[in-house]
Steps between C-alpha positions, in 0.01 A plus 500: 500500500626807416554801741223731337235224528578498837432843541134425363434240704640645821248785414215322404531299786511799738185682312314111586634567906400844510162449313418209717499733822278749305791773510530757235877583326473823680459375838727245428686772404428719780592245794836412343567866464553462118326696179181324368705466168794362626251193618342465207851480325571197713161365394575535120834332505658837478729553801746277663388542874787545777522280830374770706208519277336175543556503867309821440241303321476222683467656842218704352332194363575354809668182335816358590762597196500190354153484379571751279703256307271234519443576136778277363 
């Protein structure tokens, strides 16, 4: 698998998470302290998300870290 699908499926997965607990990009967005479209980049495949990030995300989903791999 190549590193950009990756990036698709990371986001997709996380827009699946987030949608699941009813939660908007922007207040996603809002509770990680990030920009709406920064979130929505993730979703698309678009950015390559830091370490600090997805603890970011995942305390704010309130998943451990690893689920948001659970996609592979």
């Amino acid at each position: 698998m190549d590193t950009f699908e990756d990036l698709k499926m990371f986001g997709s997965h996380l827009k699946r998470l987030r949608s699941s607990q009813g939660l908007s990009q922007e207040k996603l967005a809002f509770s990680v302290e990030l920009d709406r479209s920064y979130i929505s980049d993730i979703e698309r495949g678009k950015r390559n998300v830091s370490l600090l990030n997805i603890l970011k995300l995942a305390r704010a989903l309130e998943i451990h870290p690893k689920k948001l791999f659970d996609y592979l």
